[in-house]
N, C-alpha and C positions, 0 to 999 in steps of 0.2 A: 504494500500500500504506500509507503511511504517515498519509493521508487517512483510509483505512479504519480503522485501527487507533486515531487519536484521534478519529474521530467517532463510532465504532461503542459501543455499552455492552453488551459484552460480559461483565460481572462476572457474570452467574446461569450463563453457559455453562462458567465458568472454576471455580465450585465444585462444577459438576457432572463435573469430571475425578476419574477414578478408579482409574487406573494410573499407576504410579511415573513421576513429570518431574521433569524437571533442565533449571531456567531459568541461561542463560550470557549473562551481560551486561555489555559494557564501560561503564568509567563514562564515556569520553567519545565514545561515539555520539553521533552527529551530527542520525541517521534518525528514530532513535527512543530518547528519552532516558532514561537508568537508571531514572527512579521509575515508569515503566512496567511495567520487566521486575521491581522490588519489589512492586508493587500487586497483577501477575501471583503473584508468589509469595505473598505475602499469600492471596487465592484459592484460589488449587490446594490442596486438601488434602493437604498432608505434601509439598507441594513442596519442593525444594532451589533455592536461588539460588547460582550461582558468582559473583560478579563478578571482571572482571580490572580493575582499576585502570589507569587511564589508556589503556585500550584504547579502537580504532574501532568503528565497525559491523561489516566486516568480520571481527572475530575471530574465523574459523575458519580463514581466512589468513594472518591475519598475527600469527595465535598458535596455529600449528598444530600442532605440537607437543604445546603445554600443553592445549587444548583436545581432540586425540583421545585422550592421557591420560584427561582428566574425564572425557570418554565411558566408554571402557574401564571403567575404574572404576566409574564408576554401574550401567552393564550390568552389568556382574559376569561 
């Protein structure tokens, strides 16, 4: 995945989104590093970027909690 995601140029796919997202990205992913999930936000029209500060890849784990909140809340 991770392969696919930095070799792929996906930036024309990414401004052709055009329902409500919400980009959740820790700053210290490992996988895939935060100025991705920025660049992604950048793109998406009228995207939302969360970040959690000092979070893993993982963060739906091991901030689960705070992240089905964000959810909750963006759904509405």
């Amino acid at each position: 995945c991770t392969r696919t995601l930095t070799e792929t140029d996906s930036r024309d796919a990414l401004r052709k989104i055009t329902v409500p997202t919400m980009l959740v990205h820790g700053t210290e992913d490992r996988s895939i590093p935060v100025a991705f999930g920025r660049l992604a936000a950048r793109l998406v029209p009228g995207a939302t970027l969360v970040e959690y500060e000092g979070a893993p890849h993982g963060l739906p784990i091991t901030h689960r909690e705070r992240f089905s909140s964000e959810l909750i809340r963006f759904v509405g």
